[in-house]
PyMOL Python script that loads the backbone (N, CA, C, O; Angstrom):
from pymol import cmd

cmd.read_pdbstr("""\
ATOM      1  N   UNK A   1      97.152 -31.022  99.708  1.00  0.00           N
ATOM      2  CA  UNK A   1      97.348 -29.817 100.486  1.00  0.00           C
ATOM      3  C   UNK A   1      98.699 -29.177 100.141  1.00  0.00           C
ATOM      4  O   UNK A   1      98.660 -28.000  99.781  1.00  0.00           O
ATOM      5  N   UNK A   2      99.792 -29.741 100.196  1.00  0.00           N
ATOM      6  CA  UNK A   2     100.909 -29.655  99.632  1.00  0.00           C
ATOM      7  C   UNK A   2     100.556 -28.934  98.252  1.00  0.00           C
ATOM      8  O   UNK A   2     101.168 -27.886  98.042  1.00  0.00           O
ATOM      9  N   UNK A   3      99.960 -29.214  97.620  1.00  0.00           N
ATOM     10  CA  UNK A   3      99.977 -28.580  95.733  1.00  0.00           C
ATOM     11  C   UNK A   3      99.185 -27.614  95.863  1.00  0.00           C
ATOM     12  O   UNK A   3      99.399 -26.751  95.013  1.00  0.00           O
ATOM     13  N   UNK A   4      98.065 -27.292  96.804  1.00  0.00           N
ATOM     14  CA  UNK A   4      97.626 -26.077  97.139  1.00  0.00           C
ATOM     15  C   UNK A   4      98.661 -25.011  97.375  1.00  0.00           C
ATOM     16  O   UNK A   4      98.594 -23.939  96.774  1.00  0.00           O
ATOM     17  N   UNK A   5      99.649 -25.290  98.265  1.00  0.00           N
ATOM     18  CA  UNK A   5     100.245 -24.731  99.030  1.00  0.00           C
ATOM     19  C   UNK A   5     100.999 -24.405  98.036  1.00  0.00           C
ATOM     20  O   UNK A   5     100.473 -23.645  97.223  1.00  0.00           O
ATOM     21  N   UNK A   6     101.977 -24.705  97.847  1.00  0.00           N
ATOM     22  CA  UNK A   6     102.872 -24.412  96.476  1.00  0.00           C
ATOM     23  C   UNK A   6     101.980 -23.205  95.236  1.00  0.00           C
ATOM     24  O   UNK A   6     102.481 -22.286  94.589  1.00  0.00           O
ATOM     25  N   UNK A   7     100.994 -23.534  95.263  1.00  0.00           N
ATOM     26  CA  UNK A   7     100.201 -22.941  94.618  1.00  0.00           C
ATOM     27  C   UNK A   7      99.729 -21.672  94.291  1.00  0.00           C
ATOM     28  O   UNK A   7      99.689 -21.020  93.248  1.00  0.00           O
ATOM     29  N   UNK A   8      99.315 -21.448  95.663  1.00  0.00           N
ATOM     30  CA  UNK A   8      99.463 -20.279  96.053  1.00  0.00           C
ATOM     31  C   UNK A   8     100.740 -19.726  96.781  1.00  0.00           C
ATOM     32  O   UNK A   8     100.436 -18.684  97.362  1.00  0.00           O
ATOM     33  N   UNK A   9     101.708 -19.967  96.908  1.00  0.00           N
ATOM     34  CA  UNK A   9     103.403 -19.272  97.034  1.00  0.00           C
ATOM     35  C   UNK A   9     103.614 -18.330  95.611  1.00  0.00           C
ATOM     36  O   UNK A   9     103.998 -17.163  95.535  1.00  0.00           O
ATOM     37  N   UNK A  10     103.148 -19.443  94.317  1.00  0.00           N
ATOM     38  CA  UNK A  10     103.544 -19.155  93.082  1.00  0.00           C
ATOM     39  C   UNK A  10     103.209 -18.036  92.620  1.00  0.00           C
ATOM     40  O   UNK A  10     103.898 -17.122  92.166  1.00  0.00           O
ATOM     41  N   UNK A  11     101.553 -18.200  92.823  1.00  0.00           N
ATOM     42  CA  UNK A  11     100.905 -16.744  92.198  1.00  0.00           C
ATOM     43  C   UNK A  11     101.282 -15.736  92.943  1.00  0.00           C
ATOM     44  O   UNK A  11     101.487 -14.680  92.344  1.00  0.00           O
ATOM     45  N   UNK A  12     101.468 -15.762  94.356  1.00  0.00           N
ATOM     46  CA  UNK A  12     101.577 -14.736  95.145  1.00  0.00           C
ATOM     47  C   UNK A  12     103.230 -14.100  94.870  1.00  0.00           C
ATOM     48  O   UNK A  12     103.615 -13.116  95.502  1.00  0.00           O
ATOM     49  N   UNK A  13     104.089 -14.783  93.885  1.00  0.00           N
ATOM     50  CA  UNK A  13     105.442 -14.529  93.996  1.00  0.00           C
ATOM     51  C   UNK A  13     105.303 -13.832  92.576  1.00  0.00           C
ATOM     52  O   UNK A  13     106.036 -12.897  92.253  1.00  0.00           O
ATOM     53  N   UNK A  14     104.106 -14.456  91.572  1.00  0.00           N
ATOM     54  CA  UNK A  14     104.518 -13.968  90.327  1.00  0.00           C
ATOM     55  C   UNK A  14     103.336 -12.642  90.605  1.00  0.00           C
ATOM     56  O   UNK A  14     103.413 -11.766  89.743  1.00  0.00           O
ATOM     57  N   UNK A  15     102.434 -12.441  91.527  1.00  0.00           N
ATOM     58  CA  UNK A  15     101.885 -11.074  91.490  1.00  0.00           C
ATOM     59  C   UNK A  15     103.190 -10.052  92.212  1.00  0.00           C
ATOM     60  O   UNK A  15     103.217  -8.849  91.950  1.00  0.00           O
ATOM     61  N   UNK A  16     104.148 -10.636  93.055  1.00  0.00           N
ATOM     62  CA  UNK A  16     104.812  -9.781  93.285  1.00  0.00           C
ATOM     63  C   UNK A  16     105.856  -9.031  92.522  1.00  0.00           C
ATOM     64  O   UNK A  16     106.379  -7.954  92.807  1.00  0.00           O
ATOM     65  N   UNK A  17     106.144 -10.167  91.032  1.00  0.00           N
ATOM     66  CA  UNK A  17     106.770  -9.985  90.071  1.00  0.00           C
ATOM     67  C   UNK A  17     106.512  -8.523  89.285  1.00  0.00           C
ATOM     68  O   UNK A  17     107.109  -7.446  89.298  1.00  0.00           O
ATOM     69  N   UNK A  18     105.194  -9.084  88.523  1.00  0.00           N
ATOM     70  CA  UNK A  18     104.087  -8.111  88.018  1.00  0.00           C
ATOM     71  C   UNK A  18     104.096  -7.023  88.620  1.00  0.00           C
ATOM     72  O   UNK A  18     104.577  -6.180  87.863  1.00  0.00           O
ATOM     73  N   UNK A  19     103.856  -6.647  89.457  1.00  0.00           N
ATOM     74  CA  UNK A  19     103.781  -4.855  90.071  1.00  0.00           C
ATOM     75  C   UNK A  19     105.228  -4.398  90.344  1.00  0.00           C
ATOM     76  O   UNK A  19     105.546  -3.212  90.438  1.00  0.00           O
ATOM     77  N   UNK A  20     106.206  -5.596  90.481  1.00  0.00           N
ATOM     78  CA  UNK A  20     107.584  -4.335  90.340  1.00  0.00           C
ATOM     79  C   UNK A  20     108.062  -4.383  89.057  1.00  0.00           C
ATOM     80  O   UNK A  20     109.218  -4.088  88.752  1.00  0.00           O
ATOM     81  N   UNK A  21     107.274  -4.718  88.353  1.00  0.00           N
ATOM     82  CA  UNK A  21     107.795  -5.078  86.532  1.00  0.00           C
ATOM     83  C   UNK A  21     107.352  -3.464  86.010  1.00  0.00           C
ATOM     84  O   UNK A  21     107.994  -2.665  85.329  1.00  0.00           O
ATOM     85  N   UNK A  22     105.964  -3.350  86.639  1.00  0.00           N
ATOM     86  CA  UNK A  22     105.035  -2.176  86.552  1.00  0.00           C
ATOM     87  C   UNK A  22     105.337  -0.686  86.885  1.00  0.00           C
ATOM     88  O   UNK A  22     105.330   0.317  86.171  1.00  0.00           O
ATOM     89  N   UNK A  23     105.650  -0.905  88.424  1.00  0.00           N
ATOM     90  CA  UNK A  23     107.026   0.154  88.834  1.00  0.00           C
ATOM     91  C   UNK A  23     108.134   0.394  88.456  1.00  0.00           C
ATOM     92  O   UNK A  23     108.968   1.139  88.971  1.00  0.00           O
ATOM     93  N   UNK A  24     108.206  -0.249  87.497  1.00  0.00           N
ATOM     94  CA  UNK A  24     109.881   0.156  86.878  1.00  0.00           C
ATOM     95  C   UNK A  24     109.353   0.790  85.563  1.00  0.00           C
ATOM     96  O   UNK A  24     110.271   1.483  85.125  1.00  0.00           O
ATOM     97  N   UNK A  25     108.307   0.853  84.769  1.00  0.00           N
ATOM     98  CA  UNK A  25     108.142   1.377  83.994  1.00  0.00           C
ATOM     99  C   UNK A  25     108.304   3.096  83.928  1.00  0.00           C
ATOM    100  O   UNK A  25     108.395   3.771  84.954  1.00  0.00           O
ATOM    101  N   UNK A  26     108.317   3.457  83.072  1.00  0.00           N
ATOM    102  CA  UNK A  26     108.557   5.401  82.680  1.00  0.00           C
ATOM    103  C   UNK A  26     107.058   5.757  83.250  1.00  0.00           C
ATOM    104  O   UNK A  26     106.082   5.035  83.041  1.00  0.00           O
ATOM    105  N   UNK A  27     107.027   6.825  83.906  1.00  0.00           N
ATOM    106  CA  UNK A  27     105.439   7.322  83.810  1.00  0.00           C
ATOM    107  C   UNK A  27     105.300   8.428  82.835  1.00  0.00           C
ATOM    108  O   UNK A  27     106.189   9.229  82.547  1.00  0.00           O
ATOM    109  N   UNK A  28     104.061   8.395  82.339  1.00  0.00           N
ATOM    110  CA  UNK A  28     103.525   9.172  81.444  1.00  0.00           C
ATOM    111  C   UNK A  28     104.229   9.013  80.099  1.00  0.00           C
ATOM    112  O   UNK A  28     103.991   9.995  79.396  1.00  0.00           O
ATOM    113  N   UNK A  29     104.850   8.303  79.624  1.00  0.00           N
ATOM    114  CA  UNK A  29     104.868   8.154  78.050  1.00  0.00           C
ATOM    115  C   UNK A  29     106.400   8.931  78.524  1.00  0.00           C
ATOM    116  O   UNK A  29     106.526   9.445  77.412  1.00  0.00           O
ATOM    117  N   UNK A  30     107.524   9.373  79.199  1.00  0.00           N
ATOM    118  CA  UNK A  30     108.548   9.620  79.023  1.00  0.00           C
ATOM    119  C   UNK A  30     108.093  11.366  79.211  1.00  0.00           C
ATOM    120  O   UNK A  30     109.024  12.171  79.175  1.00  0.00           O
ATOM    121  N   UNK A  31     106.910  11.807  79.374  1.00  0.00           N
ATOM    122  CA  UNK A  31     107.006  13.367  78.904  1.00  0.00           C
ATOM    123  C   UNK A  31     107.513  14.102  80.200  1.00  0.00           C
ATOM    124  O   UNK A  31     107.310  13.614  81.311  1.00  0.00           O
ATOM    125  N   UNK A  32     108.043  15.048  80.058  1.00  0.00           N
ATOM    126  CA  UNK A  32     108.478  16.345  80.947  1.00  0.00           C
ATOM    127  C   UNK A  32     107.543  16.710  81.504  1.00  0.00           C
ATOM    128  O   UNK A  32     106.506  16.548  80.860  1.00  0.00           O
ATOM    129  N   UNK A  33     107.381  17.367  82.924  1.00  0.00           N
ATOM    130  CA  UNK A  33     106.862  17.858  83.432  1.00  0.00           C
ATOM    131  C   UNK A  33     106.617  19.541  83.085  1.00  0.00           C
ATOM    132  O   UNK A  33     107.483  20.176  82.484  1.00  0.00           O
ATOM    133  N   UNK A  34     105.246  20.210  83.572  1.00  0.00           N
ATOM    134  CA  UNK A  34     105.306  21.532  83.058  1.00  0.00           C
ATOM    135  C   UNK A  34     105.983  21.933  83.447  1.00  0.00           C
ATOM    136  O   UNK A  34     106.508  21.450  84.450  1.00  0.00           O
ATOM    137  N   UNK A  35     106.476  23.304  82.777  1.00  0.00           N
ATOM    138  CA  UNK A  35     107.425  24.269  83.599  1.00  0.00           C
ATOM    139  C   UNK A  35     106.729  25.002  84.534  1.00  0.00           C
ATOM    140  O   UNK A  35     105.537  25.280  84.402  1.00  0.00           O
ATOM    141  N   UNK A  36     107.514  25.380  85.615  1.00  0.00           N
ATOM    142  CA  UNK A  36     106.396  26.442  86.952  1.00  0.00           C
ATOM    143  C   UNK A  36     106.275  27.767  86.687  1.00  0.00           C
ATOM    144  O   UNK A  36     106.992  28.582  86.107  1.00  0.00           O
ATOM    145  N   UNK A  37     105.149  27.818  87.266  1.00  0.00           N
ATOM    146  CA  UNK A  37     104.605  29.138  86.917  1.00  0.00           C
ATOM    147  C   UNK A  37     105.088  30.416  87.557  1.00  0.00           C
ATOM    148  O   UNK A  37     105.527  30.334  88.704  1.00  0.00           O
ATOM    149  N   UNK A  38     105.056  31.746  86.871  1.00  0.00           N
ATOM    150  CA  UNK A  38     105.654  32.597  87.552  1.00  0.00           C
ATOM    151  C   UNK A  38     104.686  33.222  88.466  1.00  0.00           C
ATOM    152  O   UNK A  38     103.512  33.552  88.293  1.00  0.00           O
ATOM    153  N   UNK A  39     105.457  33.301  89.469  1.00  0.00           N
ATOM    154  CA  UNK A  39     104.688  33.725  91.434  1.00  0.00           C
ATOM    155  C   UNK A  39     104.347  35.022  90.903  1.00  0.00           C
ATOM    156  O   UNK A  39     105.030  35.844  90.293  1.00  0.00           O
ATOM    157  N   UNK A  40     102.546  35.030  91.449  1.00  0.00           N
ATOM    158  CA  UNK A  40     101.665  36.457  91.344  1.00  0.00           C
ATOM    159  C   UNK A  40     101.443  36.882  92.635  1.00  0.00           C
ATOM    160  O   UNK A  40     100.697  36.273  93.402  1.00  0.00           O
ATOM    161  N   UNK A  41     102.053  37.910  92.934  1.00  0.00           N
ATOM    162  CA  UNK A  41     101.691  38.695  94.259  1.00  0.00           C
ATOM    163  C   UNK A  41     100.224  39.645  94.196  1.00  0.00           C
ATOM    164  O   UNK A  41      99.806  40.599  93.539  1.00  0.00           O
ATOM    165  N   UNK A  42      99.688  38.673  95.406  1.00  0.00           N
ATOM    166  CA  UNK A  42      98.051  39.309  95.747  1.00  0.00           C
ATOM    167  C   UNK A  42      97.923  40.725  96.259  1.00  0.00           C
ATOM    168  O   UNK A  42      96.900  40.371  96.846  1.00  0.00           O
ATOM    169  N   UNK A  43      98.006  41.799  96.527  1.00  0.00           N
ATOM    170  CA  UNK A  43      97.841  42.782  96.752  1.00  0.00           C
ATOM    171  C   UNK A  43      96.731  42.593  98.273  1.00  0.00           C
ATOM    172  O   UNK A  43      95.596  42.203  97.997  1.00  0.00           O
ATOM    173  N   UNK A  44      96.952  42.785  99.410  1.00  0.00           N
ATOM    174  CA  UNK A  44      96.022  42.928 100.081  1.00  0.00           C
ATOM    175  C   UNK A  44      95.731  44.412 100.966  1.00  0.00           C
ATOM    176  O   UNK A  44      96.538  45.187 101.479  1.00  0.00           O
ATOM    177  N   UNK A  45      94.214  44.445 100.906  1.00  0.00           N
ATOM    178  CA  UNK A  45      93.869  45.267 101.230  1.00  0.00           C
ATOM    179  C   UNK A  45      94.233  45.620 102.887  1.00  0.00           C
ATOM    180  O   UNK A  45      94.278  44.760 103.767  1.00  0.00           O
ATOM    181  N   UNK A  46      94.440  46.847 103.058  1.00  0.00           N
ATOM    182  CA  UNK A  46      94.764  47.333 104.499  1.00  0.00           C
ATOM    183  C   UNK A  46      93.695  47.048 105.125  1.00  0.00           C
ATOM    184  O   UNK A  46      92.635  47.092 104.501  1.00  0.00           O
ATOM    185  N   UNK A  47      93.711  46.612 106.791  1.00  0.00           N
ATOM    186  CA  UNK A  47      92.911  46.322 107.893  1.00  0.00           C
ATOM    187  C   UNK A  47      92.440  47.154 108.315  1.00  0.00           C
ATOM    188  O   UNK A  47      92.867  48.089 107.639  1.00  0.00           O
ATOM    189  N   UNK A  48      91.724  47.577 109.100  1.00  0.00           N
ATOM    190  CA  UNK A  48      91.299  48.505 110.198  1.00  0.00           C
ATOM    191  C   UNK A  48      91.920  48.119 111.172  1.00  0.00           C
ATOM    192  O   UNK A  48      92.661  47.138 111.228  1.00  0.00           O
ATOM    193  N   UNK A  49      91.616  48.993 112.144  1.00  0.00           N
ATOM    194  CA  UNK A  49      92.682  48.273 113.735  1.00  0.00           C
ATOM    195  C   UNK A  49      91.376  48.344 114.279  1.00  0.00           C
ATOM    196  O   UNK A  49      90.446  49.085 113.960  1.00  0.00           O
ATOM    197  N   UNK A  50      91.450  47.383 115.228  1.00  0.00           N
ATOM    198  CA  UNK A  50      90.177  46.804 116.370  1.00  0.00           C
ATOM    199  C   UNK A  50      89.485  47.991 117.140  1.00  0.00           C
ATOM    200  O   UNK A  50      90.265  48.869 117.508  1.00  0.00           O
ATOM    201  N   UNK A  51      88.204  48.162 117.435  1.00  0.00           N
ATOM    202  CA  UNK A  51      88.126  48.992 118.223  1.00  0.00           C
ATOM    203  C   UNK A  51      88.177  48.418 119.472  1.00  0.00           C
ATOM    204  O   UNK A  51      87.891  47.268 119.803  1.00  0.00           O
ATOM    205  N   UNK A  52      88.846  49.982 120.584  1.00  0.00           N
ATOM    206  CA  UNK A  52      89.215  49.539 122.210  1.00  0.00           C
ATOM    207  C   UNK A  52      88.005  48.663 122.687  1.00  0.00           C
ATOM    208  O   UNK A  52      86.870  48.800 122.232  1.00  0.00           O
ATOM    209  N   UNK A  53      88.421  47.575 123.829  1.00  0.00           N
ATOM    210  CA  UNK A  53      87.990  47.215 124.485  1.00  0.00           C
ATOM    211  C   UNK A  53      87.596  47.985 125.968  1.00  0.00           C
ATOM    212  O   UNK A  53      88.398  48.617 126.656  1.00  0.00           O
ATOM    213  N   UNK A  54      86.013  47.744 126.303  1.00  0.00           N
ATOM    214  CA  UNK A  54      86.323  47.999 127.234  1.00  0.00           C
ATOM    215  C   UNK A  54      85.974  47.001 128.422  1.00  0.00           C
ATOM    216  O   UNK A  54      85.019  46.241 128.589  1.00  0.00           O
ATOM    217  N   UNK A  55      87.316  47.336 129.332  1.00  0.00           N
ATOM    218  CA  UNK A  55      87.687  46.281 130.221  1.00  0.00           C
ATOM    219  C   UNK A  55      86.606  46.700 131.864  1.00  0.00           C
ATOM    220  O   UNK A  55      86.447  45.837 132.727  1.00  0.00           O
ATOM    221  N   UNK A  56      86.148  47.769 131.961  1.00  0.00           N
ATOM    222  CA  UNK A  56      85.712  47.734 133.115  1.00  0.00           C
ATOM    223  C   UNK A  56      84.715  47.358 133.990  1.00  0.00           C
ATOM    224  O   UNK A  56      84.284  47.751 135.073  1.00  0.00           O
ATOM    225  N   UNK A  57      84.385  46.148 132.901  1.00  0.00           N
ATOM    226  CA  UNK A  57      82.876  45.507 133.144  1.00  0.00           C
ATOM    227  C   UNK A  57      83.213  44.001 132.657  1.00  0.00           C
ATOM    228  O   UNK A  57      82.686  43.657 131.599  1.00  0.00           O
ATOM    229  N   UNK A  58      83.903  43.225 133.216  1.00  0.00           N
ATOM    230  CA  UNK A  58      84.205  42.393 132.425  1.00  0.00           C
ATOM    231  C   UNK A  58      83.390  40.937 133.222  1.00  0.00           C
ATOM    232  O   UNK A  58      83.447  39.841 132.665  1.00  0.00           O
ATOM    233  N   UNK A  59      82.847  41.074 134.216  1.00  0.00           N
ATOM    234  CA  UNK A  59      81.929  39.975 134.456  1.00  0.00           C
ATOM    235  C   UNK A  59      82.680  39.166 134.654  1.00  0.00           C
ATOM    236  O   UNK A  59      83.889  39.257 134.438  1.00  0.00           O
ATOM    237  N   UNK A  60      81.777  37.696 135.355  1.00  0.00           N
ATOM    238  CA  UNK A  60      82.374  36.383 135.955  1.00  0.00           C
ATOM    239  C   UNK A  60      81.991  35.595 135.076  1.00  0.00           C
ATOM    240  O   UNK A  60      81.233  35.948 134.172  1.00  0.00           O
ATOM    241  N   UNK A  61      82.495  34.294 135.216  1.00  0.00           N
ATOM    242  CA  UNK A  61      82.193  32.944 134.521  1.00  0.00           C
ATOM    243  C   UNK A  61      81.095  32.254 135.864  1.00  0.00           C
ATOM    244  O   UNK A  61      81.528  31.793 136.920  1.00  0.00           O
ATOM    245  N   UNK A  62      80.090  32.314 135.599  1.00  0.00           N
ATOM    246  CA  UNK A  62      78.794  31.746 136.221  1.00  0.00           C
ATOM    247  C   UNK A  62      78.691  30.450 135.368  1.00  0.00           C
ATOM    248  O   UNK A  62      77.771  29.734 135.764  1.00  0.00           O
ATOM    249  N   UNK A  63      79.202  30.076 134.577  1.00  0.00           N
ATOM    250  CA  UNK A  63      79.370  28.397 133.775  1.00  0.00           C
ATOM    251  C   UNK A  63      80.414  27.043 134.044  1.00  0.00           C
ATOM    252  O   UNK A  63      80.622  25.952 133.513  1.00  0.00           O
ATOM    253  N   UNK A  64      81.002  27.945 135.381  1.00  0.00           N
ATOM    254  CA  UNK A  64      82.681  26.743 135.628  1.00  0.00           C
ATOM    255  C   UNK A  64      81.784  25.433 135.855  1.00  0.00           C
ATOM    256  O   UNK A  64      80.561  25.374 135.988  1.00  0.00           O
ATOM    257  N   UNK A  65      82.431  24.726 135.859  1.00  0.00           N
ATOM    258  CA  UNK A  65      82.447  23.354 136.099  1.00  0.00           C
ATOM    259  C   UNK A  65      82.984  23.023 137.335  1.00  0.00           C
ATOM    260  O   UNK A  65      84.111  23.192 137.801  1.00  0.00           O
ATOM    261  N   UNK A  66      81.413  22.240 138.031  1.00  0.00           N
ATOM    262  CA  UNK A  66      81.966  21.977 139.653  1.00  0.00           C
ATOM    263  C   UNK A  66      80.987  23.040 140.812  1.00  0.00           C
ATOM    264  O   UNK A  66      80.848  22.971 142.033  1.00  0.00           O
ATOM    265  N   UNK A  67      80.610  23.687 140.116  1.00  0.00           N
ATOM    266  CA  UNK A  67      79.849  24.434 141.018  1.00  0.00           C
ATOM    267  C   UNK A  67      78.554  24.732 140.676  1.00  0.00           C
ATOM    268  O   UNK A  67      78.259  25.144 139.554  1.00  0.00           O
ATOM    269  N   UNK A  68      77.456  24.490 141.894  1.00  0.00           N
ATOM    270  CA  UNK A  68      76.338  24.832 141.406  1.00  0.00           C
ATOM    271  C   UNK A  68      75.706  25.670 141.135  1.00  0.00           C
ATOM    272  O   UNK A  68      74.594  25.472 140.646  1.00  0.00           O
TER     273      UNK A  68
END
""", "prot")
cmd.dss("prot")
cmd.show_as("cartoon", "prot")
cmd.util.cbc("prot")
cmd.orient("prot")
């Protein structure tokens, strides 16, 4: 049980080895990143404005909750 144990400490110390061996490596072969692109302004089209509401009929809530 003992040599199990040890056993698995080992691998679990040398997988921890391995992935920061991995993380320390360069990414991508050392290359530069692209250069950024130059900002394109979208043109947007003008809105309409809402037509009026009308308020003088505006009804109840017959759906509340709590009442039958």
């Amino acid at each position: 049980m003992k040599f199990l144990k040890q056993f698995i400490i080992t691998a679990l110390a040398l997988c921890v080895l391995a992935v920061g061996a991995m993380a320390d490596e360069p990414q991508k072969d050392g290359q530069k990143p692209p250069p950024p692109k130059p900002k394109q302004e979208v043109q947007k089209p003008p809105k309409d404005p809402p037509p009026p509401r009308n308020n003088d009929n505006r009804g109840g809530n017959d759906n509340r909750r709590g009442r039958p």
